[in-house]
MDAnalysis code that builds the backbone (N, CA, C; Angstrom):
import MDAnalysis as mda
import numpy as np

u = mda.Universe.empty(444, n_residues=148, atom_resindex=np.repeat(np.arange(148), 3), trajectory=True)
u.add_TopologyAttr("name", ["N", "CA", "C"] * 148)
u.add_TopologyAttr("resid", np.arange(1, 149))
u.add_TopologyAttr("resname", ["UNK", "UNK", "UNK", "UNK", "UNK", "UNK", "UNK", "UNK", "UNK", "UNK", "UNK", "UNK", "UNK", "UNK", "UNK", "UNK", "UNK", "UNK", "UNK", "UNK", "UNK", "UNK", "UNK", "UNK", "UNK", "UNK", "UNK", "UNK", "UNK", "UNK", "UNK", "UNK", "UNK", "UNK", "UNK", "UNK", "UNK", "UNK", "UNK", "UNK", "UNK", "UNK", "UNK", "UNK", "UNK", "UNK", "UNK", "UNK", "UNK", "UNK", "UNK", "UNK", "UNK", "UNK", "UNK", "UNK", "UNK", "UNK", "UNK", "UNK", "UNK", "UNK", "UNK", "UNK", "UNK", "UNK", "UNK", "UNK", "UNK", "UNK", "UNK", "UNK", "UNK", "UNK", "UNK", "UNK", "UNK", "UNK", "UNK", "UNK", "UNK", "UNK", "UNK", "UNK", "UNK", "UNK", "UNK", "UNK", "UNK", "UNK", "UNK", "UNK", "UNK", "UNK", "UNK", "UNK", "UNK", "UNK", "UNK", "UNK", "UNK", "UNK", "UNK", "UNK", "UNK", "UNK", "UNK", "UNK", "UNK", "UNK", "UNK", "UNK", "UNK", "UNK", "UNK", "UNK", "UNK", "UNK", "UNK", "UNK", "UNK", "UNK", "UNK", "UNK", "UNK", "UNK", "UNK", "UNK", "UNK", "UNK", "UNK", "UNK", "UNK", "UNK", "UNK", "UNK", "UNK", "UNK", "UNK", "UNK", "UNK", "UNK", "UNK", "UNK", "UNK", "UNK", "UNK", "UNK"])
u.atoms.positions = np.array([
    [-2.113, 20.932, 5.240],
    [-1.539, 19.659, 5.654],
    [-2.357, 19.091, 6.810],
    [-2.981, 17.962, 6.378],
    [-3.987, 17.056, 7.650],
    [-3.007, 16.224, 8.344],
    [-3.309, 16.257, 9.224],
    [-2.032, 14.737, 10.152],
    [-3.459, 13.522, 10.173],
    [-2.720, 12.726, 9.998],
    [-3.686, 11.404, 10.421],
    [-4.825, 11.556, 11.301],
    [-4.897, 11.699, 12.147],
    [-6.217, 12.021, 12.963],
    [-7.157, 12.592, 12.346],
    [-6.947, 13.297, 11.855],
    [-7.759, 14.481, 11.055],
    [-8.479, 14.353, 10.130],
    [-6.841, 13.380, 9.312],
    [-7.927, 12.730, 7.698],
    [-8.965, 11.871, 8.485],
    [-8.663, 10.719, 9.211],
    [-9.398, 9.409, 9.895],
    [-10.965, 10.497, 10.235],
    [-11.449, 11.482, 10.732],
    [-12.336, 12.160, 11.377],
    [-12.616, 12.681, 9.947],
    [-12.351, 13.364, 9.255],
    [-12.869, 13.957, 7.936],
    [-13.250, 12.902, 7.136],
    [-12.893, 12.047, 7.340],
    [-13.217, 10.984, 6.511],
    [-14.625, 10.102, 6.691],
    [-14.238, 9.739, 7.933],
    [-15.255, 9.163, 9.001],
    [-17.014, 10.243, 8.559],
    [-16.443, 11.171, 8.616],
    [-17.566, 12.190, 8.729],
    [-18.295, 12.131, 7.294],
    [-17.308, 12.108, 6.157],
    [-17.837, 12.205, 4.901],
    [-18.789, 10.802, 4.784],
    [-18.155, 9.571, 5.160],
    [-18.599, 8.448, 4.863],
    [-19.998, 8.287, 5.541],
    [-20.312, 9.615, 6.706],
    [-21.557, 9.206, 7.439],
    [-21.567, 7.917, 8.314],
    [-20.186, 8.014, 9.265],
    [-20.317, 6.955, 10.085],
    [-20.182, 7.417, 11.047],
    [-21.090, 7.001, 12.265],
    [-20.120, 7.233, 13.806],
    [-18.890, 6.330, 14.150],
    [-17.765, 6.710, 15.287],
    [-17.059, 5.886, 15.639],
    [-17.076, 4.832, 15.949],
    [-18.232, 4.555, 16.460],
    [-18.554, 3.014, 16.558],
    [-18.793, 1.904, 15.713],
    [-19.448, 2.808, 14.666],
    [-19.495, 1.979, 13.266],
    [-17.707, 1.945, 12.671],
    [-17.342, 2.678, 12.359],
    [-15.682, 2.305, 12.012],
    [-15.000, 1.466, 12.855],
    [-15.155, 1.751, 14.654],
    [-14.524, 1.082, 15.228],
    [-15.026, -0.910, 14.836],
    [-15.794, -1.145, 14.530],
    [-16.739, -2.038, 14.144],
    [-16.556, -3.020, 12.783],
    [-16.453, -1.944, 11.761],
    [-15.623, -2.566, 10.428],
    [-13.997, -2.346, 10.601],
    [-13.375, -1.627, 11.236],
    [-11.998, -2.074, 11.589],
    [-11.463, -2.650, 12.124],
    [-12.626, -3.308, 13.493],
    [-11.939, -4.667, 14.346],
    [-11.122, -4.032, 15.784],
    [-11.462, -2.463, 15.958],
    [-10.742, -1.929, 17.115],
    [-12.089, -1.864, 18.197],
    [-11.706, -0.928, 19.464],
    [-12.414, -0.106, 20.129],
    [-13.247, 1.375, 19.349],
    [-14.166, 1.855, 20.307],
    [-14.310, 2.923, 19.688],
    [-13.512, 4.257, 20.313],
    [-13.181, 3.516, 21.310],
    [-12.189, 4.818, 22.126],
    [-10.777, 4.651, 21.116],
    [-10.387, 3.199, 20.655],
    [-8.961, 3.616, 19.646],
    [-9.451, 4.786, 18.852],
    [-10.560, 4.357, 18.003],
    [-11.106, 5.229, 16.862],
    [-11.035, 6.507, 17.257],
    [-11.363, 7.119, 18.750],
    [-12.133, 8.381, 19.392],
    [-9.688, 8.885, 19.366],
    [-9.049, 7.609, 19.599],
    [-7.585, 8.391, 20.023],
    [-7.127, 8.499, 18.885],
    [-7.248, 7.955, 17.968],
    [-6.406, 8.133, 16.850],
    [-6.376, 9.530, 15.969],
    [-8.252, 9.587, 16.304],
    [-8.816, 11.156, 15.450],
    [-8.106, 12.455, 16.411],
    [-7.837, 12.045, 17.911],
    [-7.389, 13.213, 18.618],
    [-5.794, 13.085, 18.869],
    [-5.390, 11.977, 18.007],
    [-3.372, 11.802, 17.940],
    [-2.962, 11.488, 18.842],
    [-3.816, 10.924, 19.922],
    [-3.107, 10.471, 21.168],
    [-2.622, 9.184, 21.357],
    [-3.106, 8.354, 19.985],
    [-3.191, 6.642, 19.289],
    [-2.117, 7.008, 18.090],
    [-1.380, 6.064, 17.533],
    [-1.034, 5.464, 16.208],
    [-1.501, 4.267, 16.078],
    [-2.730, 3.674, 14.844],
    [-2.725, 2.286, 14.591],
    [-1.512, 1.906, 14.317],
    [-1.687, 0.571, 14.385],
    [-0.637, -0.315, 13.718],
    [-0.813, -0.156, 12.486],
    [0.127, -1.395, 11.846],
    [0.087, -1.281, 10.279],
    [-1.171, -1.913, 9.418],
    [-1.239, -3.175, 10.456],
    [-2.751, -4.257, 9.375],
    [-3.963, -2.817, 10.085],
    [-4.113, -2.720, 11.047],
    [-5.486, -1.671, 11.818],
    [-5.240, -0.101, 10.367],
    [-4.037, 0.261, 10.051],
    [-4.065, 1.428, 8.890],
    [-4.691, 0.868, 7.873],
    [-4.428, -0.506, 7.446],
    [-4.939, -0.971, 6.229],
    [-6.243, -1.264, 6.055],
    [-7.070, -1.557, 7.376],
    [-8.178, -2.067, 7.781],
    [-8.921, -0.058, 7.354],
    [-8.409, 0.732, 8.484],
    [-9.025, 1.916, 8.157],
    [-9.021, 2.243, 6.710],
    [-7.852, 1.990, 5.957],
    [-7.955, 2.798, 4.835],
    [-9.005, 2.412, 3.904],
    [-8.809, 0.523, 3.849],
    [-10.140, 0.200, 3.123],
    [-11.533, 0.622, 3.333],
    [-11.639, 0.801, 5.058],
    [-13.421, 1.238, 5.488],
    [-13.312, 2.681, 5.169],
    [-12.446, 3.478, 4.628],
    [-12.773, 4.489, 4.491],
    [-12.763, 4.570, 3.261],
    [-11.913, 4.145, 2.352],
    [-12.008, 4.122, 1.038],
    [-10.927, 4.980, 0.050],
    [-9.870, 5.182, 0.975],
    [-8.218, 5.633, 0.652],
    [-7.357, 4.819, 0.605],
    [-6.391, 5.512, 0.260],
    [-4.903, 4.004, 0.235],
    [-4.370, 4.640, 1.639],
    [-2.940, 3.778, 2.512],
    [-2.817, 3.946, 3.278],
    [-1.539, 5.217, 3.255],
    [-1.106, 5.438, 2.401],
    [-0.620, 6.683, 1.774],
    [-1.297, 7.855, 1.988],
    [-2.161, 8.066, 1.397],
    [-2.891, 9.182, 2.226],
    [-3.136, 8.999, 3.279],
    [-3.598, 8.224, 4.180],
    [-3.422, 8.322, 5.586],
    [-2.637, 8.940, 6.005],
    [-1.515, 8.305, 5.959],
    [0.382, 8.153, 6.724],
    [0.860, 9.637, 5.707],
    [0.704, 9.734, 5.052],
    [1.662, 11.290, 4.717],
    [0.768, 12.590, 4.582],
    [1.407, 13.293, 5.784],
    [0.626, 14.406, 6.213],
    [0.808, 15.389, 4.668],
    [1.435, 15.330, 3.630],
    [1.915, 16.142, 2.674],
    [0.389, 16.041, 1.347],
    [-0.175, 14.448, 1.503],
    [-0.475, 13.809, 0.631],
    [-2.206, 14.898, 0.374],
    [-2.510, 14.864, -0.267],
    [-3.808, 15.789, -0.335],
    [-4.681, 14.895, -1.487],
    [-4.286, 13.826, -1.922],
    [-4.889, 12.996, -3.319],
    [-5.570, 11.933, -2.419],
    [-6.668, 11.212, -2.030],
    [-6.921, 10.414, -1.881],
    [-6.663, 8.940, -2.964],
    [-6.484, 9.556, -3.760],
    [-6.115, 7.883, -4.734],
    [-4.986, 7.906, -5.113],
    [-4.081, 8.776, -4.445],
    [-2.828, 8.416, -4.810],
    [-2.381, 7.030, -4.091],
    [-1.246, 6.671, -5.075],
    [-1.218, 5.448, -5.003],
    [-1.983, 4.217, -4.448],
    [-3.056, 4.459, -5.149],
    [-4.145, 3.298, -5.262],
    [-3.517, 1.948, -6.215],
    [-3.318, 1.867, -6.853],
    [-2.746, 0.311, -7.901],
    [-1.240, 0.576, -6.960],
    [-0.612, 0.810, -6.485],
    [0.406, 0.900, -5.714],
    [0.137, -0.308, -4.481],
    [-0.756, 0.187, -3.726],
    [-1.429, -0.353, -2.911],
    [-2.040, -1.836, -2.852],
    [-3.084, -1.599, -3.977],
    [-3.810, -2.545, -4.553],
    [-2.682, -4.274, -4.682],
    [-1.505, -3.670, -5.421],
    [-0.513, -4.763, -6.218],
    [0.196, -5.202, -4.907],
    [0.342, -4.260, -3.684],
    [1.323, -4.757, -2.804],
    [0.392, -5.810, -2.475],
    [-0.804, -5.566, -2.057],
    [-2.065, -6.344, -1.234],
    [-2.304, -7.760, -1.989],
    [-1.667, -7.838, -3.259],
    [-2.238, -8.957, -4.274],
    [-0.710, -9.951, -4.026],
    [0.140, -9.512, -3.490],
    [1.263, -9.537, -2.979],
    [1.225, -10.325, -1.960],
    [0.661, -9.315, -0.702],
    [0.500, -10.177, 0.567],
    [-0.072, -11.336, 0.734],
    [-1.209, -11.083, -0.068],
    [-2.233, -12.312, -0.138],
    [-1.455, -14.083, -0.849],
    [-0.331, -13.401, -1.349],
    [0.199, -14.958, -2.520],
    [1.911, -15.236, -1.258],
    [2.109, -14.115, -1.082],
    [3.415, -14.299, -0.542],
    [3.984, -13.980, 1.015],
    [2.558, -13.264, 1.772],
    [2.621, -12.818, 2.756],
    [3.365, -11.508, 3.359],
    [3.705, -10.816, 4.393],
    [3.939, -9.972, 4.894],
    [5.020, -9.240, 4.429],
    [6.120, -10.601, 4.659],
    [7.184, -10.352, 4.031],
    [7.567, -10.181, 2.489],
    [6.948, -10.601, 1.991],
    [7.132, -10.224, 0.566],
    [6.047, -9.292, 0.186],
    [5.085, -8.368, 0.580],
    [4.693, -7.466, 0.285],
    [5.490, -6.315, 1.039],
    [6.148, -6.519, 1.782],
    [7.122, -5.510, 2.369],
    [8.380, -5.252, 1.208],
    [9.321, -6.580, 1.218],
    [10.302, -6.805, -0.349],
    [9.862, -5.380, -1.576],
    [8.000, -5.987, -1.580],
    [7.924, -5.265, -2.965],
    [7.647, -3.868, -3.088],
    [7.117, -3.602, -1.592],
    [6.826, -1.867, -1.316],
    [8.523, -1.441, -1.403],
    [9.517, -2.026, -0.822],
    [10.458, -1.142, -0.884],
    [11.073, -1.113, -2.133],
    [10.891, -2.217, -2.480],
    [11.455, -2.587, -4.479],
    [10.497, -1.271, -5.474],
    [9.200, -1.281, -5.108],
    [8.766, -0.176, -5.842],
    [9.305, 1.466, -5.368],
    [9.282, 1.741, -4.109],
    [9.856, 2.765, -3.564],
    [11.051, 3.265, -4.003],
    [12.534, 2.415, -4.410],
    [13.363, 2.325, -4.412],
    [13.375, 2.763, -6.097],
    [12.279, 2.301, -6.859],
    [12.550, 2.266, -8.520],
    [11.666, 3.360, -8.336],
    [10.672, 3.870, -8.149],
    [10.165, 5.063, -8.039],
    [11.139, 6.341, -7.889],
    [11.911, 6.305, -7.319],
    [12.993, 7.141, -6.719],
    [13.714, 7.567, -7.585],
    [13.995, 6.318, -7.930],
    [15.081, 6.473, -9.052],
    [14.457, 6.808, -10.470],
    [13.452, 6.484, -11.406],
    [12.612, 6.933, -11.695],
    [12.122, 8.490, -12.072],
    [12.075, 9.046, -10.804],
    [11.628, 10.092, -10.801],
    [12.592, 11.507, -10.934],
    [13.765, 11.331, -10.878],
    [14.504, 12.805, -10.836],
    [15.788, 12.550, -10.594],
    [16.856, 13.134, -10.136],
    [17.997, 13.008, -10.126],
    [18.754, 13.158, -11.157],
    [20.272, 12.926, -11.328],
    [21.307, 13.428, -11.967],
    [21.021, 12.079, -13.445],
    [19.945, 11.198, -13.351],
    [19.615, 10.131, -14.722],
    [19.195, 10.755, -15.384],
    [19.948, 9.963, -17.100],
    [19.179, 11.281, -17.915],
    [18.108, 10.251, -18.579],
    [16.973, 10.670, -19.424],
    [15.950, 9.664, -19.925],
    [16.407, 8.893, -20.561],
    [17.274, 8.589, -21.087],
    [17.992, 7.405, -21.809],
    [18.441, 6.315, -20.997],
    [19.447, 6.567, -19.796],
    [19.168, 5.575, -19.295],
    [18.160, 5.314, -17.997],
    [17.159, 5.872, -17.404],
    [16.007, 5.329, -17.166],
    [15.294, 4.319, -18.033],
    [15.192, 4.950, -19.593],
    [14.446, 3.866, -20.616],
    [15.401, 2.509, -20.337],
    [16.610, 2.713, -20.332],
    [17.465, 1.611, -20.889],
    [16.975, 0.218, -19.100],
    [16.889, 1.460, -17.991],
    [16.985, 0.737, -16.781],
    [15.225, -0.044, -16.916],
    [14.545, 0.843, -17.364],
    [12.929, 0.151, -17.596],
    [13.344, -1.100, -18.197],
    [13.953, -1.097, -19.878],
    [14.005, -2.218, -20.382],
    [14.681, -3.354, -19.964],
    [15.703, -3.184, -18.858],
    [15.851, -4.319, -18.307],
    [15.312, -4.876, -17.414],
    [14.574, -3.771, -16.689],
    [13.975, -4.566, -15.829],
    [12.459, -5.105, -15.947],
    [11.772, -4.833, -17.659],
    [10.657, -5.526, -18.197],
    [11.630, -7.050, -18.668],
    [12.549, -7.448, -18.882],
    [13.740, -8.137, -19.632],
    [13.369, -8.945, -18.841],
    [13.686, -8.691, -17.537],
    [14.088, -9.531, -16.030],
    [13.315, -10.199, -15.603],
    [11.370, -8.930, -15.603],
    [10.167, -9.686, -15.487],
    [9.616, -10.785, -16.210],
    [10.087, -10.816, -17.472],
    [9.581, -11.499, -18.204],
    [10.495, -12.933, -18.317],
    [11.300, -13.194, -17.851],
    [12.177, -14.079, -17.769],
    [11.904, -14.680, -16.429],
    [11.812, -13.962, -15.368],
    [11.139, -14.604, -14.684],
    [10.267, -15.681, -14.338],
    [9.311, -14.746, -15.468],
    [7.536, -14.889, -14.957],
    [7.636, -16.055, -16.069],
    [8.466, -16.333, -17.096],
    [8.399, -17.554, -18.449],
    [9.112, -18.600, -17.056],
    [10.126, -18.358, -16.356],
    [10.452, -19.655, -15.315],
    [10.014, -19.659, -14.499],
    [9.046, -19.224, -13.655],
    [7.755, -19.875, -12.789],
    [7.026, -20.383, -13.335],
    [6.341, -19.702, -15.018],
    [5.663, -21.159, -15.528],
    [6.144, -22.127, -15.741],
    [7.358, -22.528, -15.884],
    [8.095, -23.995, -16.415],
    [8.199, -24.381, -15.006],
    [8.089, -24.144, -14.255],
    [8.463, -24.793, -12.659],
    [6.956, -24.815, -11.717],
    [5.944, -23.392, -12.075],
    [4.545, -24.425, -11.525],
    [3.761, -25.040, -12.246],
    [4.443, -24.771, -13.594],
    [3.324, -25.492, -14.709],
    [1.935, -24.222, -15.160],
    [2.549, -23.213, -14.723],
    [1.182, -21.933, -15.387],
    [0.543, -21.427, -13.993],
    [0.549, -22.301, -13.015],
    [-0.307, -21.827, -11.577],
    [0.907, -21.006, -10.966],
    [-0.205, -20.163, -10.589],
    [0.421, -19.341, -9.516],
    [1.435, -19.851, -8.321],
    [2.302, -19.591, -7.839],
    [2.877, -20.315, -6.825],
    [2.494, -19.810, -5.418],
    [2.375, -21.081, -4.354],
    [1.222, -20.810, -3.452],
    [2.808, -20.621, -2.023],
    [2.462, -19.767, -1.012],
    [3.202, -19.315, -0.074],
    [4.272, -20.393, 0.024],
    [3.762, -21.381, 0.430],
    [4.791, -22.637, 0.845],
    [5.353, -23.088, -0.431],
    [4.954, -22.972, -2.139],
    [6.123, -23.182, -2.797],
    [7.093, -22.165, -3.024],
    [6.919, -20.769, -2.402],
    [7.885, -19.567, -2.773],
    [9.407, -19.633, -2.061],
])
């Protein structure tokens, strides 16, 4: 089990960068870079996202000391970010916990596969009903922050 610091420095190291160069493509100090690897720092949340991209992980592996996959949840990641970019902060937050929440459920507990399938199919039902009335209301374009 790596704690954050650790991955950030193993990482750093694989990629063949000094701290200054990360501190550099992440937009910090190099002394943040030098505290974070020795745990005496927590980035913030945009500075995790900034590291994870210059390093080339999701921010999942960063943040969970358990996590040992670097691409775990990569399209996880990826979709929240395609998210932020159309709907901003707040609605890539909405959808991390909306996926978290169906993941969960999803994954184990007293559901038996029947109704998981049944809970999938409604909620492909839901998407798709949706996504047919945003096209009738932007006309096929994407809808931009200020029409959401």
């Amino acid at each position: 089990m790596e704690k954050l610091g650790e991955k950030i420095r193993i990482l750093r190291v694989k990629t063949n960068l000094y701290q200054e160069q990360l501190a550099e493509a992440v937009g910090v100090s190099s002394r943040s870079i030098s505290a974070y690897e020795a745990g005496r720092a927590i980035p913030r949340k945009n500075t995790l996202r900034k590291l994870a991209k210059a390093l080339g992980v999701t921010v999942e592996y960063l943040t969970n000391d358990n996590a040992t996959d670097p691409d775990a949840g990569r399209i996880r990641e990826e979709k929240i970010e395609e998210v932020r970019e159309t709907f901003g902060d707040r609605g890539a937050a909405e959808m991390a916990e909306l996926l978290d929440r169906n993941m969960a459920f999803l994954a184990g507990g007293d559901v038996d596969q029947e109704a998981k399938d049944a809970f999938f199919d409604a909620l492909m039902t839901a998407y798709v009903t949706c996504k047919n009335e945003a096209r009738q209301k932007f006309g096929g374009k994407e809808p931009k922050k200020d029409d959401a």
